[in-house]
C-alpha positions, 0 to 999 in steps of 0.5 A, spaced: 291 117 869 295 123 870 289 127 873 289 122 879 296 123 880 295 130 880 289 131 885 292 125 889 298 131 889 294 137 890 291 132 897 298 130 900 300 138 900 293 141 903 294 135 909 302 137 909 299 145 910 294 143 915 299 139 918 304 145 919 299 149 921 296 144 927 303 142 928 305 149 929 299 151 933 302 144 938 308 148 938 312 143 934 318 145 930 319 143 923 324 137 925 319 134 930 314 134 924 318 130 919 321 126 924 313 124 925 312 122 919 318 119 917 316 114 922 309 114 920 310 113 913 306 108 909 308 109 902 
C-alpha cells in the first residue's frame, strides 16, 4: 500500500515539474500557477 503511495507521489511531482516548466514556457508567474490549481483541485 504504501509503494502505491509513493509512486502516486513520484507522479503528482513530475506533472508539478512539467507543469512549472510549460507554465514558464507560457510565461507565467508561480503565483499564476497556484492559483490554477487551487481553483482546479479535485482532491
Amino acid at each position: 500500500m504504501t509503494n502505491q503511495i509513493t509512486v502516486k507521489a513520484e507522479e503528482d511531482v513530475q506533472e508539478w515539474i512539467s507543469l512549472m516548466q510549460h507554465a514558464k514556457d507560457l510565461g507565467l508567474t508561480i503565483e499564476e500557477i497556484q492559483h490554477f490549481l487551487l481553483q482546479n483541485k479535485t482532491t
